[in-house]
N, C-alpha and C positions, 0 to 999 in steps of 0.2 A: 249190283250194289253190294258194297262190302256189308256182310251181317253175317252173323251165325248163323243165318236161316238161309243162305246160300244155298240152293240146289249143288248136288254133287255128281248128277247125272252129267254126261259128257253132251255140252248142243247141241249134238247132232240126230242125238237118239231120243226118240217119241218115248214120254214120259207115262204112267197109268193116266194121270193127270189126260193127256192128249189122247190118250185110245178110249178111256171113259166117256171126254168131248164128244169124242166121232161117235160113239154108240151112241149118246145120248140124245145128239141131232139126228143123227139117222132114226130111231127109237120115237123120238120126236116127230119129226116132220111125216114117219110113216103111223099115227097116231091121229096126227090135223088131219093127213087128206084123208084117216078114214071117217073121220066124224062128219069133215067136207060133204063126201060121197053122199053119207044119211042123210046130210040136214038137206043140201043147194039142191032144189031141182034143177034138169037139166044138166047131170053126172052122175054118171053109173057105174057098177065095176061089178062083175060075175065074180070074183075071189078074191080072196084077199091078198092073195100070192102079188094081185096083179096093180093091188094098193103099194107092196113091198118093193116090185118090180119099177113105180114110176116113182117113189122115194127115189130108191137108187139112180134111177136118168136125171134127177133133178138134181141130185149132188154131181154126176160125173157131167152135167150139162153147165154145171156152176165154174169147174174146175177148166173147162174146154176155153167156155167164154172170157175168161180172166183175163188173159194175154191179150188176144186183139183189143177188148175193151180199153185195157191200159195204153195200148199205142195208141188207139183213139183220141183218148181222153190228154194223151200227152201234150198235143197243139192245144187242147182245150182248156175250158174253163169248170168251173167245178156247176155249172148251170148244164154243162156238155154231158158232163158225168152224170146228172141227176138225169138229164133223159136217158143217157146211153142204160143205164143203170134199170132205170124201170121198164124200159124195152128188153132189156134181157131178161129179167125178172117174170116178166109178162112170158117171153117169146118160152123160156126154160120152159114154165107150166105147163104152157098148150102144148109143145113139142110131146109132153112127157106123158099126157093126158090122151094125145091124137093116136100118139103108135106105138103104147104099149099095148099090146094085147090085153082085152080082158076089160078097158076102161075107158071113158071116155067123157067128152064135155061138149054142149049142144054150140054153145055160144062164146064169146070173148066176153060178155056179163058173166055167165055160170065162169069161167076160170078165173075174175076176177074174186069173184066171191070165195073160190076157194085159197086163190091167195091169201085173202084177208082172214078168214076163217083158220085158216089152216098155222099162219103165224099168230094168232091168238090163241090156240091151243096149247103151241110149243113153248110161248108166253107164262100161260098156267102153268104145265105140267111140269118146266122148269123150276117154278116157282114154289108149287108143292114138294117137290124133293132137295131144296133146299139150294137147286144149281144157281150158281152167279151168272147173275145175266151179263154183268161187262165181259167174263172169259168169252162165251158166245162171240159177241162182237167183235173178237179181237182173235182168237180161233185160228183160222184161216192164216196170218200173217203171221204166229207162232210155228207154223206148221212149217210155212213158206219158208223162214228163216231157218231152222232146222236142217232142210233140203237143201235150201242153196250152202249153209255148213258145209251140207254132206259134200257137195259138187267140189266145192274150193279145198276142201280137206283141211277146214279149220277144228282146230283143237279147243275143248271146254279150255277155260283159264285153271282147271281143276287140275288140267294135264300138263300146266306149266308154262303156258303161253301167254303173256298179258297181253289186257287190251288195253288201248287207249281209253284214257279218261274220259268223262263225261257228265253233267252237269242237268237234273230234270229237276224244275222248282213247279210245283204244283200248289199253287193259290186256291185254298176254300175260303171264300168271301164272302164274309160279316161274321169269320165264326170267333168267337171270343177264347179267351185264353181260359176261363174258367168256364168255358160252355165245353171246350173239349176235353177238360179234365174229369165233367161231369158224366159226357159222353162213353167215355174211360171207363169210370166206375159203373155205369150202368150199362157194362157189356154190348155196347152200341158202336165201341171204333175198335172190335177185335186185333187188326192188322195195327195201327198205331198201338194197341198194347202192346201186342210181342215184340213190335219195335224198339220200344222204352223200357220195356221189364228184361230184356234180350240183354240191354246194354248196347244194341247198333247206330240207337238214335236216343239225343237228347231233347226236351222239352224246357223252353226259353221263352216269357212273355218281352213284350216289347212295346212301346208307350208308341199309339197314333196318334201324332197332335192334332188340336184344331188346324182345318177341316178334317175331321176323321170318314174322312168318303171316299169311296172307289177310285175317282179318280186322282185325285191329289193324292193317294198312297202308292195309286198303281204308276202313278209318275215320277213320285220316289224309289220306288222299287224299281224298277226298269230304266229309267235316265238319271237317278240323280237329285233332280230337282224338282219339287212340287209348287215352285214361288208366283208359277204363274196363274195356280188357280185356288180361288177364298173360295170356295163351295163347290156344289154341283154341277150349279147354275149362275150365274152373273151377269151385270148390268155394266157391258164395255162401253165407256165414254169415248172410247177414240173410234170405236166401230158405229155407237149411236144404236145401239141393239141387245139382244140377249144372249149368251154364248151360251151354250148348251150341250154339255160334255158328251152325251149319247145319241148325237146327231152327227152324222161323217165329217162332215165339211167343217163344225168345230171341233171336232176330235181332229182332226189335220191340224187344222192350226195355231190349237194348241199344243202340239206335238214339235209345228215348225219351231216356237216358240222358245221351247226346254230343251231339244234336242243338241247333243254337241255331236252326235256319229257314234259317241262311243257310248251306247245304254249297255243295258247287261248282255244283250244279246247280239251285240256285233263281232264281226269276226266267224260266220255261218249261224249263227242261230235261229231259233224257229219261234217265233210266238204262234200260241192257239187261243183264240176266243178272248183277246184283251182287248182293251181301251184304246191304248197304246204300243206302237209295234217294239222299242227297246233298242231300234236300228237293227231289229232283224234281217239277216239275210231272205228268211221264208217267213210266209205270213200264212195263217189262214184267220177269217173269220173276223178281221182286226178292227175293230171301228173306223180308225183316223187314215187306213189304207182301203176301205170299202168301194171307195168312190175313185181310187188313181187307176188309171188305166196302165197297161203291160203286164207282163210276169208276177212283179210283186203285187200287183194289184186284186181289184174284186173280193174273193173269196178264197181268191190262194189258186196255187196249181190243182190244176183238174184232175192226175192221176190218182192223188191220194186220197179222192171220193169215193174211188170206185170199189174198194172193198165193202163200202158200207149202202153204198143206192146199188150196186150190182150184184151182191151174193141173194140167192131167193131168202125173202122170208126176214132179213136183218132189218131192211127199212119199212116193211110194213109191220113186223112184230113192233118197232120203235114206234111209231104211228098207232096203233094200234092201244101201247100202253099207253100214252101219250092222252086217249082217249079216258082209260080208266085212270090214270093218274085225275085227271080233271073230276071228274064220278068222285075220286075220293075226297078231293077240293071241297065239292061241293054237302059233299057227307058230314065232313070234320067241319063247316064254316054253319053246319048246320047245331052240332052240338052243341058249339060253343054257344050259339043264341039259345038253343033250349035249354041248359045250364047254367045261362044268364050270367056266362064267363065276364069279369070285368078285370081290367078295361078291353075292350075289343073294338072293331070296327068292320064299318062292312066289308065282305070279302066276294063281291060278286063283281059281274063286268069284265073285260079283259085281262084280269086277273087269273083267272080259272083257268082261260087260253095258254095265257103267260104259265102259267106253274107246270102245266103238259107237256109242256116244248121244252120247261129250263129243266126240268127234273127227269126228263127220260129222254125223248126226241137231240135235244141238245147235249145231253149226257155223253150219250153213245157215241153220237158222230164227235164231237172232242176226245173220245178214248178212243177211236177209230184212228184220227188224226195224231195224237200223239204219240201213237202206237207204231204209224208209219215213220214219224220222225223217226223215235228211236230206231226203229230196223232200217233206217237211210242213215244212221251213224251220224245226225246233228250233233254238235261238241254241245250245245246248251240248249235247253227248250224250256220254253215257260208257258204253263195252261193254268187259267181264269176258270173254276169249275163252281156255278152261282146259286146252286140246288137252295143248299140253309138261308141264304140272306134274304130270295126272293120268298121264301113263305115264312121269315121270322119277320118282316114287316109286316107284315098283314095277322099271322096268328100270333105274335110274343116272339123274342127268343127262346124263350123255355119252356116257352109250351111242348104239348106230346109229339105232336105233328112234326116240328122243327128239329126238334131233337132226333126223333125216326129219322129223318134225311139225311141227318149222319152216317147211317147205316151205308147208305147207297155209296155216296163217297167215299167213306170209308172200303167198301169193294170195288172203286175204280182203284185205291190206293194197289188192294192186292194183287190185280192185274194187272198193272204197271211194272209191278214188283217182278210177275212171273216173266212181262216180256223184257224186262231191262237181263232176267237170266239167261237170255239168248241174241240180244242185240251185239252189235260188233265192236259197242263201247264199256268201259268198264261204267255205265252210270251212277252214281251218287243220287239219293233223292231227298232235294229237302223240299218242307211243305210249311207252309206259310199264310199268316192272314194278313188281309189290308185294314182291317179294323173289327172291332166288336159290335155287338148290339145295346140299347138299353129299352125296357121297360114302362111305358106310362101314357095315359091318357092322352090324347092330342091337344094342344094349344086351344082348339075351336070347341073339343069338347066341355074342357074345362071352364072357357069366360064365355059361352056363347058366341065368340065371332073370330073371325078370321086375324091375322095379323094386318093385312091389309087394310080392313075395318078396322083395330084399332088405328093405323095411321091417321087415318081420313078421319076419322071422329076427330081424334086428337087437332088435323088440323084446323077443322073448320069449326067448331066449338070449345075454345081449350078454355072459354070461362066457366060452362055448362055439364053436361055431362063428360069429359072426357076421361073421369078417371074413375074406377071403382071399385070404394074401397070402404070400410066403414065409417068411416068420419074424414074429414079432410082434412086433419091435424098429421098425417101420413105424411099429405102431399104439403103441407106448411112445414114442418119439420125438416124433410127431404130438403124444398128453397132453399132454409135458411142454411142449409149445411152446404148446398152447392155454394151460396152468394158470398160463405164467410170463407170457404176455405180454395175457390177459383179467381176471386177478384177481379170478375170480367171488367176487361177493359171499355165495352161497350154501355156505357150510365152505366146508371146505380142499382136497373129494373130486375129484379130475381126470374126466374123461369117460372111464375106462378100462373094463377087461374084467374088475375083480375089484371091481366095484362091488355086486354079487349082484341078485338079482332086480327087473327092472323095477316100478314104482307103476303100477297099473293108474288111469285116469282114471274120474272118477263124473262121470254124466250122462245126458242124454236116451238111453235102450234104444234107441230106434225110429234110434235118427243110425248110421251106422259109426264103428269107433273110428278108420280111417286111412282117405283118398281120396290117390294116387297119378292124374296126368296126364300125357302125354308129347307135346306139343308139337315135333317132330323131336328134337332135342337136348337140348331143354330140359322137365325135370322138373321139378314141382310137387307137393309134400306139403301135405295138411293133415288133422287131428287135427280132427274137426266135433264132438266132443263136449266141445270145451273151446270153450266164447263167446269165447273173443278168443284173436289171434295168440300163440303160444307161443316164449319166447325161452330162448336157450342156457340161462338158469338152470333155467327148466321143466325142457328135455331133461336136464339134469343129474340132477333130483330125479326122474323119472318113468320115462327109458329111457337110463341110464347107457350109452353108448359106440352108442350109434344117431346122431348126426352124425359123429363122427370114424371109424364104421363106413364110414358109407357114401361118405365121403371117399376112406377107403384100397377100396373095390370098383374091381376092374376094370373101365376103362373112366369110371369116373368120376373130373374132373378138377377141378373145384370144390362145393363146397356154402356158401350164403347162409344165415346166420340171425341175426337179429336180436339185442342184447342190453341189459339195463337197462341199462349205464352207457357203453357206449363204443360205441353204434350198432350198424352191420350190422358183419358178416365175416365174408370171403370165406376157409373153410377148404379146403386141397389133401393130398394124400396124403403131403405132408413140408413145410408150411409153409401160413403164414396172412397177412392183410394187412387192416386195419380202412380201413372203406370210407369213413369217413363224417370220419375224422379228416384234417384238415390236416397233408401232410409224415410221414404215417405211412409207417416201413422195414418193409417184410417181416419177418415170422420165420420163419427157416428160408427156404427154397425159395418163390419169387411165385409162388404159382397162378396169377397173371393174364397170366404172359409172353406162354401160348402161344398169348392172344387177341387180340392185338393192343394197337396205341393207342388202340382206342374201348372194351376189355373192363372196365376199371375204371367208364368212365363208365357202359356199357350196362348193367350189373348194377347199381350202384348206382340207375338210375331204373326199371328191372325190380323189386328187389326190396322199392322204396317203391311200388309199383302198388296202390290198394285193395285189389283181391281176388284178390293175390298169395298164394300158399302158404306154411304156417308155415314148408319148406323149400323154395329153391330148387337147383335141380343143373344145372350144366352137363356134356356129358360130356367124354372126351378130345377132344383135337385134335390129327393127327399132320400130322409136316413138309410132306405133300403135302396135307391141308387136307380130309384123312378126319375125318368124325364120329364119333359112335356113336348113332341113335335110340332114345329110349326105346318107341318104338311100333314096329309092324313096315313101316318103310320104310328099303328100299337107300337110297333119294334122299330129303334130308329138308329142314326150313329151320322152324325158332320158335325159335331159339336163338341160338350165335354161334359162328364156326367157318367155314374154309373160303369158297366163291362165296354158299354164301347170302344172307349181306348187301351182297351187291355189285349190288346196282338198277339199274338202267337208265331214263333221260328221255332220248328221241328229241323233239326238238323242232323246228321253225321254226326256223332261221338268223335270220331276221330279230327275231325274237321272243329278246331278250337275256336273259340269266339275270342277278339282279338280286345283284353282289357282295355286298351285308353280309347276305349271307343263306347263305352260303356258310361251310362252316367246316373246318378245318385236321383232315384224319385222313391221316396218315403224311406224303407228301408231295407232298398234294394237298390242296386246298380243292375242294370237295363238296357239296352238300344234305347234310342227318345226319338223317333221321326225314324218315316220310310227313306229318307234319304242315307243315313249310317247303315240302316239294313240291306241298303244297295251295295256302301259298300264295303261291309263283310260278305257279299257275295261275289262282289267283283273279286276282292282278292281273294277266295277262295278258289274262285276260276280260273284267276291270273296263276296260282300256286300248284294248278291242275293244268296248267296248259293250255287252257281252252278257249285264250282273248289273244289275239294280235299284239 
């Protein structure tokens, strides 16, 4: 990576850095088995000589077994590796425990034990002297690299040799553009400081539009185009079902959908741990290739496992922490209730599971994997690292918790950094968000009931209780501003609450008559038993005072819906604004104030989406830039409101951001949409060499 902070050692030569590693682990590992020995009945050892003596078999039994494992694992599947992997792991210990002199183990339980024990110590003891545990992981394949240098008689680039270009974009997802500036200042992303204060890299926020969600960014990012999906989740009329971006088989086909062949990463590149593959050549871990069977399929090629299920001690230390990470889950979700932290929500259940695995277990083996690209000389690779996003839903964005998680990515960044100083390509690293977070109560917490519930109220009573609010001169008001300023062509009848009983819809039994989605902030209705999108005139004739209902609900601050003659619009709980019309004045009160300069625009390309909802909702937004979730998260972001949509592109200094691609929100010029951010990275690649 070009920076001032370039290593100027030659790659071939083991740095203090690498010989402190080696002591450390060795130091280490002869540390665990001796507390092992203490604790595990059924393991003994007369000296300790003979503790030091089976450290050392277990590292030179580590280095033996490498090789054949990798041939192995070559026909194989990364499921092949993960046995091969723990059979070596297992086999190394007893080997080392049987016939060293001096020591010994009764059982394949008692070595177990000491395995486990013994990488929980190395866990600690790392951790107390302040060692990075991604170097750990990643160790071995620096070393490797170095070595095979030596063999080829390649020259640092220090000695005059360039290497090929190279291209690593590493995604921390949900982190906000003023969350990492915060992170910044509160000595939390060390390695991005030196970056930006160094002058190696600059710091660029960039506008997520509605839907500001994982996937609709990561499909900008990566193909291009995010047009085919209004949320998370969605209700496909031509499917007759739910699509559901984090289930394989819709991640396939929404991928068939967007894809032209040429994403970011075609022409040999690698994705790790995304949504979407980007027409990668190599895949690990991909959602929407999970499920295709061959080479690029499953979980990716099987050799590049094997450093992290086969070296002793890497995947059980992972596991291990994975354990205590959860412990701390459970510690910190505890505070918050004893502290009467508000807004919060519960944080128990699959959750605690969830955060073990995304914050260490998952950690590793992604920096495992990207580690291998770069030393297999990918021209582009892109890794998905989800640590902040999965526990700033659940605890805040800003909370203490969330913020500390910083920390941890922030040192995959640095170890990246040291292996891109020895890979065979010259890599660049930029780093990137898909969106931000926001702040605020849930939707359910706030009016007592779900979005769903209000639908269904609204439709089956909309003379009676559907709406609530202090008086009902809101919802009179509201009418008359709809009836004077739409001039529905369907009568004379306003969308009021003395309209009498709803029209029930005829259609397919087997469909529901309402699907409701909650994308953070951003709600989606749709009516599957009516074949095609339903416009204000419909909701007039079928569920009298169900949009202007749910307008006036607590908590909700806009509702979208379509109409025959004068387009979309955008109704509020005391005024309206037609979206689609040139130089249209509000009536009443703008719903759109409190969303900024881009909330006109964002909605209006939000609620033209294909397989957008007959309704869309945004919820409130209050002065300090609180949401309200329709789903149960503190921390949220598919919607608009708040840090959410404030992105962040960490780039190359040298690597210029191309002005007419830039465009004017408040008062600043910007990226607007994952899709321009695709492609000032396309052609940064194209201009690197590294696309077809």
């Amino acid at each position: 990576m070009t920076s001032p902070s370039r290593p100027r050692t030659p790659a071939w030569m083991p740095t203090l850095r690498d010989v402190g590693e080696a002591v450390l682990t060795l130091l280490t590992t002869t540390l665990g088995l001796a507390v092992a020995v203490a604790i595990i009945d059924g393991v003994d050892s007369d000296t300790a000589w003979a503790v030091v003596l089976a450290a050392v078999v277990v590292a030179v039994g580590d280095l033996l077994l490498r090789a054949p494992l990798r041939f192995l694992a070559r026909r194989g599947s990364a499921a092949l590796a993960l046995g091969l992997g723990l059979l070596a792991q297992v086999a190394v210990l007893w080997l080392a425990l049987s016939f060293v002199p001096g020591i010994g183990a009764d059982n394949l339980w008692s070595v177990l034990g000491v395995l486990v024990l013994t990488a929980l110590v190395m866990a600690v003891g790392r951790w107390l002297i302040g060692a990075s545990n991604s170097d750990y992981v990643v160790s071995d394949l620096v070393r490797r690299a170095r070595r095979q240098a030596r063999r080829e008689g390649v020259r640092a680039p220090s000695a005059g040799e360039p290497r090929a270009a190279g291209m690593l974009v590493v995604q921390l997802d949900g982190v906000a553009a003023p969350v990492l500036r915060e992170a910044i200042e509160a000595g939390l992303a060390p390695n991005v400081q030196r970056w930006v204060e160094g002058g190696s890299h600059t710091l660029e926020d960039w506008w997520a539009r509605i839907p500001s969600t994982t996937p609709a960014s990561q499909a900008g990012l990566l193909h291009g185009d995010s047009s085919q999906i209004p949320a998370f989740r969605w209700w496909d009329r031509d499917l007759g079902r739910l699509v559901v971006t984090n289930h394989p088989e819709d991640a396939a086909l929404v991928e068939q959908r967007l894809t032209t062949g040429k994403g970011l990463l075609a022409g040999g590149g690698t994705a790790v741990s995304t949504m979407f593959s980007g027409d990668a050549e190599t895949s690990f871990v991909v959602m929407s290739r999970s499920r295709t069977k061959g080479p690029d399929g499953g979980l990716g090629p099987g050799p590049a496992y094997v450093r992290f299920f086969a070296s002793p001690f890497v995947l059980a230390r992972a596991v291990t922490l994975s354990v205590g990470e959860m412990l701390k889950e459970l510690y910190q979700a505890h505070r918050q209730r004893i502290r009467d932290v508000q807004p919060r929500i519960s944080r128990a259940g699959w959750y605690v599971v969830l955060r073990g695995i995304t914050n260490v277990l998952l950690r590793d083996l992604n920096t495992s994997l990207v580690a291998e690209a770069l030393l297999r000389g990918a021209p582009t690779i892109y890794v998905d690292l989800v640590d902040y996003d999965e526990i700033a839903h659940h605890a805040g964005p800003t909370r203490p918790e969330s913020l500390r998680s910083l920390e941890g990515l922030d040192r995959v960044l640095g170890t990246l950094e040291r292996v891109v100083a020895v890979a065979p390509r010259d890599y660049e690293i930029v780093v990137v968000s898909d969106h931000g977070q926001a702040l605020g109560a849930t939707y359910e917490q706030l009016g007592g009931e779900t979005l769903l519930d209000s639908v269904r109220a609204l439709m089956a009573e909309p003379a009676a209780d559907g709406v609530e609010s202090d008086t009902g001169e809101d919802w009179g008001l509201l009418n008359a501003l709809v009836n004077s300023a739409l001039n529905l062509s369907r009568g004379s009848a306003v969308l009021g609450p003395d309209q009498g009983r709803a029209k029930q819809p005829s259609g397919p039994g087997d469909l529901p008559d309402v699907v409701t989605v909650g994308s953070g902030n951003l709600g989606l209705v749709w009516f599957p038993q009516v074949p095609h999108r339903l416009t204000l005139e419909d909701f007039q004739e079928r569920w009298p005072g169900l949009v202007t209902g749910l307008a006036a609900r607590p908590g909700v601050g806009v509702v979208v819906v379509d109409t025959e003659e004068q387009g979309l619009v955008a109704i509020g709980p005391r005024g309206l604004v037609l979206l689609e019309q040139d130089g249209a004045v509000p009536e009443g009160e703008d719903p759109l104030l409190p969303y900024g300069p881009r909330g006109h625009a964002d909605l209006l390309r939000a609620a033209r989406l294909p397989h957008t909802g007959d309704l869309l909702l945004i919820s409130t937004v209050t002065g300090s830039g609180h949401v309200h979730a329709f789903e149960g998260q503190v921390g949220s972001h598919g919607g608009i409101g708040g840090a959410q949509n404030h992105a962040f592109l960490l780039h190359p200094t040298r690597w210029e951001m191309a002005d007419e691609l830039r465009e004017p929100v408040g008062d600043v010029e910007i990226l607007v949409g994952a899709e321009l951010v695709h492609e000032q990275l396309v052609r940064w690649a194209d201009a690197a060499g590294l696309r077809p």
